[in-house]
C-alpha positions as CSV (number, residue, x, y, z in Angstrom):
1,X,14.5,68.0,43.9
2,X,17.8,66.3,44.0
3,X,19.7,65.1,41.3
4,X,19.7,61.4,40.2
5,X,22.8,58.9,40.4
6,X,21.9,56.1,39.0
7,X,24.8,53.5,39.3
8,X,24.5,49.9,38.2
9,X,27.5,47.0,37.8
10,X,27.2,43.6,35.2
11,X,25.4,41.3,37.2
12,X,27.6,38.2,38.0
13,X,26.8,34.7,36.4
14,X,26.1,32.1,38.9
15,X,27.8,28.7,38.0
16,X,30.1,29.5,41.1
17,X,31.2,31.6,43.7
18,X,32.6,34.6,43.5
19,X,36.0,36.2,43.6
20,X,38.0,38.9,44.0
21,X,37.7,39.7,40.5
22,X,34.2,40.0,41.1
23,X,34.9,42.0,44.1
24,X,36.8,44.6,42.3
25,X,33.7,45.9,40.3
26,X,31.7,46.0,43.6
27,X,33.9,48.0,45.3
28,X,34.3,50.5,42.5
29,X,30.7,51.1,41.8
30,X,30.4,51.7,45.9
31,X,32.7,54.1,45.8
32,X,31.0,56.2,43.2
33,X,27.9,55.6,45.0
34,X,28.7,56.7,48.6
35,X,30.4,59.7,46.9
36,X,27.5,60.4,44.9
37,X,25.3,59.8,47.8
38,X,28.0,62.5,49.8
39,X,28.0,65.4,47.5
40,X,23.7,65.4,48.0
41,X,23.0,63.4,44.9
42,X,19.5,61.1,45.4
43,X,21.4,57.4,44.4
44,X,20.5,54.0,43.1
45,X,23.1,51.5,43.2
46,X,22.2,48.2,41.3
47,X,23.8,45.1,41.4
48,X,23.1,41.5,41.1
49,X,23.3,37.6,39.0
50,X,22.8,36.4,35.6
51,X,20.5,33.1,36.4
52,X,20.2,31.3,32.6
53,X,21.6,30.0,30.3
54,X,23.7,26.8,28.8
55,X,26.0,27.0,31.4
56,X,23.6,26.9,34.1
57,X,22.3,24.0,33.2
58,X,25.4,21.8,32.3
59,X,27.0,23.1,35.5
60,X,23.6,21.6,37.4
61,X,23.9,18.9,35.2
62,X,27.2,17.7,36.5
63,X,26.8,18.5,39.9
64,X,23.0,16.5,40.2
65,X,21.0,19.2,41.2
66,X,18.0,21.4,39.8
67,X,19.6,24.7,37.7
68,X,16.7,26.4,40.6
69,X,18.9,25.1,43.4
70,X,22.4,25.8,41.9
71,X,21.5,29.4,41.1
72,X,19.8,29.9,44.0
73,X,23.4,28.7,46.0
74,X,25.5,31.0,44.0
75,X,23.3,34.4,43.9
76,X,23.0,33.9,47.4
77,X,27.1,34.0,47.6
78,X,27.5,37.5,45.4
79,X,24.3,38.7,48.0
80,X,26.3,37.8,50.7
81,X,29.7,40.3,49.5
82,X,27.1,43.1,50.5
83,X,28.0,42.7,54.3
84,X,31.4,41.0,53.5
85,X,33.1,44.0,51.9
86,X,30.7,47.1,53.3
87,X,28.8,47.7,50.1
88,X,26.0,50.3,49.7
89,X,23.4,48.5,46.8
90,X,20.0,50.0,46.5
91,X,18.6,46.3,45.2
92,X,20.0,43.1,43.9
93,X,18.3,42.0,40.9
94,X,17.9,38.3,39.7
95,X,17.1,37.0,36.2
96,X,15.0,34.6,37.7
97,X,12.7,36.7,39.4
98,X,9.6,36.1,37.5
99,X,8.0,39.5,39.2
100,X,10.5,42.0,38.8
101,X,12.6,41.2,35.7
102,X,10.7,39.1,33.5
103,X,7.7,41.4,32.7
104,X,11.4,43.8,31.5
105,X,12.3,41.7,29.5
106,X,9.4,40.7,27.6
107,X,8.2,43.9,27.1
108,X,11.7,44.9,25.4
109,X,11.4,41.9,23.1
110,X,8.0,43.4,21.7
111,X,9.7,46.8,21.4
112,X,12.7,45.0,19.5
113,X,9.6,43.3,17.4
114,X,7.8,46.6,17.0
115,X,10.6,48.0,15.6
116,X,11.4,45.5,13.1
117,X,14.9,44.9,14.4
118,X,13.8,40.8,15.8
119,X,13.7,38.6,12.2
120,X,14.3,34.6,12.3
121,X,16.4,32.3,10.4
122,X,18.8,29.6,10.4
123,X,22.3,30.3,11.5
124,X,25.7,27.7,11.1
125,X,27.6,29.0,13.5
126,X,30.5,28.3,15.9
127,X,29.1,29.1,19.4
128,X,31.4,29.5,23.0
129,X,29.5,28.3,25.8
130,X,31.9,30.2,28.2
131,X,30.9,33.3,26.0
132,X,26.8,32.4,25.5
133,X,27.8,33.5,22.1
134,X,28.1,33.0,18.5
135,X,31.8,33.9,17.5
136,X,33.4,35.6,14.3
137,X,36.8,35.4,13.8
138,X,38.0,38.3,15.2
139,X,36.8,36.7,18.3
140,X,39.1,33.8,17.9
141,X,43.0,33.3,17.5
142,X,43.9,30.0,16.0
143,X,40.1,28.7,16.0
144,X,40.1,29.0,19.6
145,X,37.9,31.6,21.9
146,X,40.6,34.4,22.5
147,X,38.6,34.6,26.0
148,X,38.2,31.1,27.3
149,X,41.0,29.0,25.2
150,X,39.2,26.9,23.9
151,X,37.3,25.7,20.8
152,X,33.7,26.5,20.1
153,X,30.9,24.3,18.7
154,X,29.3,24.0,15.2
155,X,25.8,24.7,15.9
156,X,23.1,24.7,13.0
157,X,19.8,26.0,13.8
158,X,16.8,28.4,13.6
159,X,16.8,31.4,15.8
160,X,15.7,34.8,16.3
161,X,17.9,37.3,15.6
162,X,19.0,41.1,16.1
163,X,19.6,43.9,13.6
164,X,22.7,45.3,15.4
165,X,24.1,46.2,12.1
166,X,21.1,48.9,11.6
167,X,22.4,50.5,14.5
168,X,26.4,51.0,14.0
169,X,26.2,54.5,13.0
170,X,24.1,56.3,15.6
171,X,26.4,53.9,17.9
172,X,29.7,55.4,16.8
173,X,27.9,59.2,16.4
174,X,26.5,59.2,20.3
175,X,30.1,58.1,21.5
176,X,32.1,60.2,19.4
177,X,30.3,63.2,20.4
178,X,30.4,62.0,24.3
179,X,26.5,61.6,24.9
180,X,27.4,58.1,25.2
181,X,30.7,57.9,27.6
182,X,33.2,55.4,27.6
183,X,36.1,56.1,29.7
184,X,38.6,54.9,29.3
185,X,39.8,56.3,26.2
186,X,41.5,53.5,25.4
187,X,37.8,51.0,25.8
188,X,36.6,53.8,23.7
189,X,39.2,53.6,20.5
190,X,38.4,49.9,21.2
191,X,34.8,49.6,20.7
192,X,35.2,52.7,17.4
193,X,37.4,50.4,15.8
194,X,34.9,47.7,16.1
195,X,32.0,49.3,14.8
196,X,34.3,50.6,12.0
197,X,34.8,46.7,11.3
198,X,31.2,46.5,10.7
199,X,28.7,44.9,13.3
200,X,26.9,41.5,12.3
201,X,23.6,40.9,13.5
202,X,23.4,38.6,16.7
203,X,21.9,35.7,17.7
204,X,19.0,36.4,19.9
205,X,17.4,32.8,21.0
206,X,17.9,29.4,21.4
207,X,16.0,26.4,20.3
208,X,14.3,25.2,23.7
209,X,15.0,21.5,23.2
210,X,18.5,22.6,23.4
211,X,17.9,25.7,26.0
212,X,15.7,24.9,28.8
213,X,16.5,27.4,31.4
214,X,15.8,30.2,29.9
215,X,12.7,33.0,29.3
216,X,10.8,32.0,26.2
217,X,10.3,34.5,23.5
218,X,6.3,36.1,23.6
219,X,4.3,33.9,21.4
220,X,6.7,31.2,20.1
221,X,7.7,28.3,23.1
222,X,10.1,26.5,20.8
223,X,12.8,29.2,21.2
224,X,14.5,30.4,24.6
225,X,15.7,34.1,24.8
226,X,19.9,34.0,24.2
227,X,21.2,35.0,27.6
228,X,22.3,38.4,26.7
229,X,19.0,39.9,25.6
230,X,18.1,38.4,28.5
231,X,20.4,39.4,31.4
232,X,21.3,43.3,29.5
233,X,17.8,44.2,30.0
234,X,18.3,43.9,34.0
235,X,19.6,47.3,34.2
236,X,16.3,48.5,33.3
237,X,14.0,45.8,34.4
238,X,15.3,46.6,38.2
239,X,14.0,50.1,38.2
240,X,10.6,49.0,36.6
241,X,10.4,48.8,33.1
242,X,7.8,46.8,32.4
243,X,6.2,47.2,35.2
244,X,6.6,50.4,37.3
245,X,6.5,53.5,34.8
246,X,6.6,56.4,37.5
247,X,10.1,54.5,38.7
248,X,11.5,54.0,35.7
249,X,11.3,57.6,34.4
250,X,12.7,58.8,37.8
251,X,16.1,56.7,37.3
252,X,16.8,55.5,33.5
253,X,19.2,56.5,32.2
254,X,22.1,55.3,34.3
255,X,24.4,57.9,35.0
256,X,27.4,55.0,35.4
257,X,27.4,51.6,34.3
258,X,30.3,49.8,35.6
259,X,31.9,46.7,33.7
260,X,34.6,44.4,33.4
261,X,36.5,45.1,29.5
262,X,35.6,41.4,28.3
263,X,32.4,42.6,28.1
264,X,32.4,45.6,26.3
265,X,31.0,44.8,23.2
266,X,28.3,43.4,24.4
267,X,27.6,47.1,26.4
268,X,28.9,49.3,23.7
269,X,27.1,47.5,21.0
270,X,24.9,45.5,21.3
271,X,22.8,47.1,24.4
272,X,23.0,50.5,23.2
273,X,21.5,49.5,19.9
274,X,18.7,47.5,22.0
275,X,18.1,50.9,23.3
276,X,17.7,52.5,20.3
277,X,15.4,49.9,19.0
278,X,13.3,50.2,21.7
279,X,13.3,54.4,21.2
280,X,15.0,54.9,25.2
281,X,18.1,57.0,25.8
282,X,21.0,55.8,26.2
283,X,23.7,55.3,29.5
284,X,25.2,58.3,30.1
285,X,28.9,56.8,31.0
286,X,30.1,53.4,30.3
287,X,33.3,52.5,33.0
288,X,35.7,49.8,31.6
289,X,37.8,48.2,34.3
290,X,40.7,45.5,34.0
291,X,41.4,41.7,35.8
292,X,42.7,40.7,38.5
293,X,46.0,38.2,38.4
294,X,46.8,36.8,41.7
295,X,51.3,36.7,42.0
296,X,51.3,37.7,38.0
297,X,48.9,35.0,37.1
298,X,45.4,34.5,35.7
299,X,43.0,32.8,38.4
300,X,42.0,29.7,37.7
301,X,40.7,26.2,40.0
302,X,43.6,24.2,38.2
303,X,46.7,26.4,39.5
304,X,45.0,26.5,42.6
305,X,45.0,30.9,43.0
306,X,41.1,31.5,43.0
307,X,40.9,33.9,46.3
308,X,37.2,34.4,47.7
309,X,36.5,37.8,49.3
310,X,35.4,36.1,52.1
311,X,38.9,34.3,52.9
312,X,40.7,37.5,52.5
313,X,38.6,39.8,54.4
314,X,38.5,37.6,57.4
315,X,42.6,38.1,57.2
316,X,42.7,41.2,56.7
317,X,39.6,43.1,57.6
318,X,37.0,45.0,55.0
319,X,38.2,48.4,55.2
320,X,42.1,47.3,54.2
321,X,40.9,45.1,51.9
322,X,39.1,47.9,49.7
323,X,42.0,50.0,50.3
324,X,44.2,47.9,48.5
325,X,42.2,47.5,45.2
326,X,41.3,51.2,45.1
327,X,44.9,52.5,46.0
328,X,47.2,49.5,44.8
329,X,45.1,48.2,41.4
330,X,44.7,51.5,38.5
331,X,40.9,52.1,37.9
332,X,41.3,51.5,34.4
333,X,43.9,48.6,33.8
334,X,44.6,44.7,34.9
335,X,45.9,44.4,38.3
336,X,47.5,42.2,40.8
337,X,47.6,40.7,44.4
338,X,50.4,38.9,46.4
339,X,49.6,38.9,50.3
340,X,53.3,40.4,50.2
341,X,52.5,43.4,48.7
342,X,49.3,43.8,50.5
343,X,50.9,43.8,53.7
344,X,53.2,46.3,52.6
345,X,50.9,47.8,51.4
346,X,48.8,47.7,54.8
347,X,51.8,48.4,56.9
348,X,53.2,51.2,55.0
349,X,50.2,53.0,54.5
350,X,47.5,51.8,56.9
351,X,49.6,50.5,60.1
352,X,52.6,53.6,59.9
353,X,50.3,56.1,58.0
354,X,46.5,56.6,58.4
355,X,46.6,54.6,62.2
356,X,49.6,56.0,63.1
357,X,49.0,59.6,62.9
358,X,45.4,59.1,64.2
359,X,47.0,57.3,67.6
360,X,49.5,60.2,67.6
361,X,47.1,63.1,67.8
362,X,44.8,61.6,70.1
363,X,47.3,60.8,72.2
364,X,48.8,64.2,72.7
365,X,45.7,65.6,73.1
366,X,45.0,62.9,76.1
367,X,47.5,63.8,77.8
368,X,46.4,67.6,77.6
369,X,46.8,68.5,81.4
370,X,43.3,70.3,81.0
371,X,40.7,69.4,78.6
372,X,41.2,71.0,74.9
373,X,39.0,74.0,74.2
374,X,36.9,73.7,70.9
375,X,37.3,77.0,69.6
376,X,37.5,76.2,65.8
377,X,38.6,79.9,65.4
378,X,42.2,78.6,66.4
379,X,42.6,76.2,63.7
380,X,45.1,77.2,61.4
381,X,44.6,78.6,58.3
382,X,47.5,77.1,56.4
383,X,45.4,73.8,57.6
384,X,42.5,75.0,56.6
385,X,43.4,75.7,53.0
386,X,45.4,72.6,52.5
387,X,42.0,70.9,53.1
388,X,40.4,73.0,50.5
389,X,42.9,72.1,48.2
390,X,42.7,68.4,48.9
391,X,39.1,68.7,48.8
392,X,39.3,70.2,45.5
393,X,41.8,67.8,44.1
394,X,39.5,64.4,45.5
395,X,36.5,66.1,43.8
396,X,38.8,66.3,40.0
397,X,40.4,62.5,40.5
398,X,36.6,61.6,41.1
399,X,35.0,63.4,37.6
400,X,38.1,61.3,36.1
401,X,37.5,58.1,37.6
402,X,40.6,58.2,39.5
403,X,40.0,56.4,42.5
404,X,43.4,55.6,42.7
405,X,44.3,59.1,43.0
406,X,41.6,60.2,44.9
407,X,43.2,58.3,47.3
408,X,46.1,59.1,46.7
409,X,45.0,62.7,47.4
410,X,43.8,61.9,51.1
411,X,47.1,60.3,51.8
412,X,48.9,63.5,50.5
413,X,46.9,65.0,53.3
414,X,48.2,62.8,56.0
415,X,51.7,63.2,55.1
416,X,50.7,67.1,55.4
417,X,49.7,66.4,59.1
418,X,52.5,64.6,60.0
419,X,55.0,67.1,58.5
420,X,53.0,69.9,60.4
421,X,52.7,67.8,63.6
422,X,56.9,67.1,63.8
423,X,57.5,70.9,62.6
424,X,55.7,72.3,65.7
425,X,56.6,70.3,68.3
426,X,53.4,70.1,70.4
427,X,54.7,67.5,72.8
428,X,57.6,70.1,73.8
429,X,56.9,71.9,77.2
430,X,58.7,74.8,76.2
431,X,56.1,75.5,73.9
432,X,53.5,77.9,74.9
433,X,50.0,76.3,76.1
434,X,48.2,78.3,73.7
435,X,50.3,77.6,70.7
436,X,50.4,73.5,72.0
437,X,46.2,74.0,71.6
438,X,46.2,75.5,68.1
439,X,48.3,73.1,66.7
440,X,46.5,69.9,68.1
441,X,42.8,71.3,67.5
442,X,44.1,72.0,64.3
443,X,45.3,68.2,63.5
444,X,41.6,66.9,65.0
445,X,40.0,69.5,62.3
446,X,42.5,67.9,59.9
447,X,42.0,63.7,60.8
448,X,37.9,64.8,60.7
449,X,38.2,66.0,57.2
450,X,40.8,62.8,56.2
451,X,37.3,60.9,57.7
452,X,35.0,62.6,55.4
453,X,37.1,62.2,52.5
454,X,37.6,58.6,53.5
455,X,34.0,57.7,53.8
456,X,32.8,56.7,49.9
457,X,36.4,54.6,49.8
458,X,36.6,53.2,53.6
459,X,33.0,53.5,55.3
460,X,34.1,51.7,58.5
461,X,37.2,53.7,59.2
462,X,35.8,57.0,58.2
463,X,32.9,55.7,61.1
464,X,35.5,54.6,63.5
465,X,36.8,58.0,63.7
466,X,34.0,60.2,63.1
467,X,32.7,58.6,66.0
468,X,35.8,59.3,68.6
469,X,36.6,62.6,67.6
470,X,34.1,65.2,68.6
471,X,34.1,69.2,67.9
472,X,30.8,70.1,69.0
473,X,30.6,70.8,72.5
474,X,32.3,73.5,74.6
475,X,35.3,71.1,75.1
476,X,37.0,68.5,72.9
477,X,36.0,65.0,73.5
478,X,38.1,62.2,72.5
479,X,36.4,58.5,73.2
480,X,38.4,55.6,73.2
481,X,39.8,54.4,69.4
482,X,41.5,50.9,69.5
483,X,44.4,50.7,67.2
484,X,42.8,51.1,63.5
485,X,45.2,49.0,61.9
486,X,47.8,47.0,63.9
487,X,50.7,46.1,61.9
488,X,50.9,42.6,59.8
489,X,53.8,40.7,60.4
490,X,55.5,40.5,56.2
């Protein structure tokens, strides 16, 4: 049997469109997918929307229409980044879906119950409707939200609640030993210092009269589930909890779960000790990723900087535009776009690099007065074992999480063809035939291998050039490859 990857990213909340802070998670969990899918791993990549909530409905609210019809708009935007930026998903989960998360997520609740870990009370609190949460003070700064900036409401009222504070210890023990993963280090410190703090016990409900759109808790319709107990349990609801044992079994627990670091408490915390409650194991590895600022700032409607993936990958193209967030942005820390850098980015490396060198090969070997032998036997060694290395190297940045140097790595390989490529002089006639052959055969063997490497990071380049280059026959065949990447104007 082969082994599991089971992959999964926080599912987006719909009261609008999505960005290309949304677009960075997506991106990163496809790559680890594709590789995982590469190295012979059987994979399940899980993405998807967060459909309740107060938000939802106030948004719906103010724009006249059903919370149904509004979510219904927006999920079917995030769906949409699936063909838009060349992503791999396995499914694409919805908290609405009555038939495939629901029965999830009530039968967690009666776990939670069964466990004595769901208790009701009434709770003063001051509650952020950006975070769907009840805050403390060490989530604000000043009496604001240190997340949304701005100042939450006094809310009075009986709700169901979670005993997170039971489970802060076997928290902290399964990350401190590494059963439970959080890389980076840095999240991690985060998250230990937190529990160290002390966790309080969260808010799990809602009054319905004040939260409509929403799952109600088993056996008491005056409360609506709080969104997070709601929308956490997706990651298992999707492969069949609830409702598909056989399924379940064969995927949980996620080998990656891939999140943005403003919510990390609610993944390092408060699902883990869900988890426990409900006597499952626990993720395996938790991956924190930054933001996205857009010429140094925060996106935002009001400065007028919100980029859709859409608008920029009908500029630039897919492939580029998951180059630059993989190569230009660090896997673990915030990042930032300017369409200056990116096309100097694109011309530098893209344009004059990867489609350069490609052209430059297959056009020596076009002009071949006979056709190029495929006798792999020729191909150099000192090529050879540069792509071992490489290989090698790609494989490390990956167990990191580098992606940024996994690339980096493939690039490293490129500028090793083109050094080799100007040192031997193939388009010289005083060259011997035979020597002319080795060297050019060898740089095919070389741009094939830059293909595989590039496949889990650019899937439509990688195919582009797979598909020109063959090795197979008695004779090398070269089919037509238009320019890869024609260079951007800055």
């Amino acid at each position: 049997m082969k082994e599991k990857f089971y992959i999964t990213t926080a599912i987006d909340y719909v009261n609008g469109d999505p960005h290309i802070g949304h677009m960075l998670e997506k991106i990163q969990a496809d790559v680890f997918a594709r590789y995982a899918r590469m190295t012979g791993k059987a994979v399940f990549f899980l993405t998807g929307t967060d459909e309740h909530g107060t938000k939802i409905e106030k948004k719906a609210q103010e724009q006249g229409v059903t919370p149904k019809k509004l979510t219904q708009q927006h999920s079917a935007a995030f769906k949409n980044l699936k063909k838009i930026l060349n992503l791999s998903w396995d499914e694409f989960i919805r908290t609405t879906d009555q038939k495939k998360h629901w029965p999830g997520v009530i039968k967690l609740w009666k776990e939670l119950q069964k466990s004595g870990d769901i208790y009701k009370q009434t709770y003063r609190g001051l509650y952020c409707v950006g975070c769907e949460a009840f805050l403390t003070d060490k989530d604000m700064d000043h009496g604001v939200c240190i997340i949304h900036h701005r100042e939450p409401e006094l809310i009075e009222e009986e709700n169901y609640f979670f005993r997170l504070s039971a489970y802060a210890k076997q928290i902290k023990k399964k990350i401190e030993t590494g059963e439970f993963a959080i890389v980076p280090q840095s999240r991690e410190r985060e998250i230990l210092s937190l529990i160290d703090q002390g966790l309080s016990d969260v808010s799990f409900s809602r009054a319905s009269h004040k939260l409509s759109w929403g799952i109600r808790v088993p056996g008491d319709e005056t409360q609506t589930m709080y969104v997070w107990a709601d929308a956490l349990t997706n990651y298992i609801s999707a492969i069949g909890y609830g409702r598909d044992s056989a399924m379940f079994k064969k995927w949980w627990p996620a080998d990656m779960q891939v999140i943005g670091k403003d919510i990390l408490r609610f993944h390092a915390a408060i699902w883990p000790a869900m988890l426990l409650s409900a006597k499952l194991p626990l993720p395996k590895k938790l991956f924190v990723h930054g933001f996205i600022t857009v010429n140094g700032q925060k996106m935002s409607k009001s400065v007028g900087n919100v980029i859709a993936p859409a608008d920029l990958v009908a500029t630039f193209g897919t492939d580029p535009v998951r180059y630059y967030f993989l190569r230009e942005v660090s896997p673990f820390e915030d990042g930032d776009y300017s369409e200056e850098k990116f096309k100097e980015r694109y011309n530098a490396d893209l344009a004059n690099g990867l489609g350069n060198f490609v052209a430059r090969v297959i056009g020596l070997v076009r002009r071949l007065p006979a056709p190029l032998k495929t006798n792999l036997a020729m191909v150099d060694l000192l090529v050879e074992q540069k792509i071992k290395v490489i290989q090698k190297q790609i494989h490390e940045h990956m167990a990191q999480c580098m992606l940024n140097d996994a690339l980096g790595d493939v690039w490293s390989l490129i500028a090793f063809g083109d050094y080799y490529i100007n040192d031997k002089k193939p388009w010289m006639k005083e060259n011997p035939t035979i020597e002319n052959e080795k060297t050019l055969l060898s740089m095919l063997m070389l741009i094939q291998s830059i293909a595989v490497f590039l496949e889990p990071f650019m899937p439509g380049t990688a195919q582009k050039i797979t598909a020109a280059i063959s090795l197979k026959g008695k004779n090398v065949i070269i089919k037509e490859l238009p320019s890869l990447f024609p260079r951007r104007d800055v």
